[in-house]
C-alpha positions in Angstrom: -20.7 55.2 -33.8 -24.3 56.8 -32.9 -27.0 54.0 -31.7 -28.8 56.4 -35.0 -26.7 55.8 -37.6 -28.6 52.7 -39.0 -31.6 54.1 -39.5 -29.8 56.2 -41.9 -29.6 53.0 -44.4 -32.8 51.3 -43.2 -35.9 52.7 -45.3 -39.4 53.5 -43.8 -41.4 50.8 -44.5 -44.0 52.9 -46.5 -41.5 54.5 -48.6 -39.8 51.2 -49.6 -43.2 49.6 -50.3 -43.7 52.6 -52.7 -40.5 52.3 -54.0 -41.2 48.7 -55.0 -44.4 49.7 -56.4 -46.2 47.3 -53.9 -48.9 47.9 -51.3 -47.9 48.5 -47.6 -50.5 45.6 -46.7 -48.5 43.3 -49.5 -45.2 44.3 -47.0 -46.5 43.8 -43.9 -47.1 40.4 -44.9 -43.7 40.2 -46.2 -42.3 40.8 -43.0 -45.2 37.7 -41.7 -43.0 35.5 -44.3 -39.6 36.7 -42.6 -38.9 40.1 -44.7 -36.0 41.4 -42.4 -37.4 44.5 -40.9 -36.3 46.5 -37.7 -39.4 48.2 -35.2 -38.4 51.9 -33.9 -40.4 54.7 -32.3 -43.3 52.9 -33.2 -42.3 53.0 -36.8 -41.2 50.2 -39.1 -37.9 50.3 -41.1 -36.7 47.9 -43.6 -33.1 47.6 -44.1 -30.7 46.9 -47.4 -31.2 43.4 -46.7 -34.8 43.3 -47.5 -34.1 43.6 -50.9 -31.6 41.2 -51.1 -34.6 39.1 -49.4 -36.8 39.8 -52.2 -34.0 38.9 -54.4 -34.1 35.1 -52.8 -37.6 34.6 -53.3 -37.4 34.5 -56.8 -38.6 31.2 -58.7 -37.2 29.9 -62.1 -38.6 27.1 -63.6 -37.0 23.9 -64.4 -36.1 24.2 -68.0 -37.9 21.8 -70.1 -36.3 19.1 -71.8 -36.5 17.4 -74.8 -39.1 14.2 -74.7 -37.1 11.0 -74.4 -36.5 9.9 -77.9 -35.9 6.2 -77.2 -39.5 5.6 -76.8 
């Protein structure tokens, strides 16, 4: 297997931000947050796993209950 063949599935950094329809700026402080990301030749590369990253950081709200109807 080539050392190369990874950065065949990793995405440049400003292509996946513009894929995502988000700024390069919001991405590099992404990767500051712990967005897995790979440095190569100077360039950034963010693999598969980024999404699934993304993915993780998504927040749901408790549902809300009913009020306590004892009172």
């Amino acid at each position: 297997m080539s050392d190369h063949n990874f950065l065949k599935e990793c995405t440049p950094e400003p292509q996946w931000a513009a894929d995502r329809e988000i700024s390069q700026r919001t991405s590099a402080r992404y990767r500051q947050q712990g967005l897995p990301y790979l440095e190569f030749g100077g360039r950034i590369y963010i693999p598969p796993e980024g999404d699934e990253w993304i993915r993780s950081r998504i927040r749901r709200p408790d549902r809300v209950r009913g009020r306590d109807r004892a009172a």
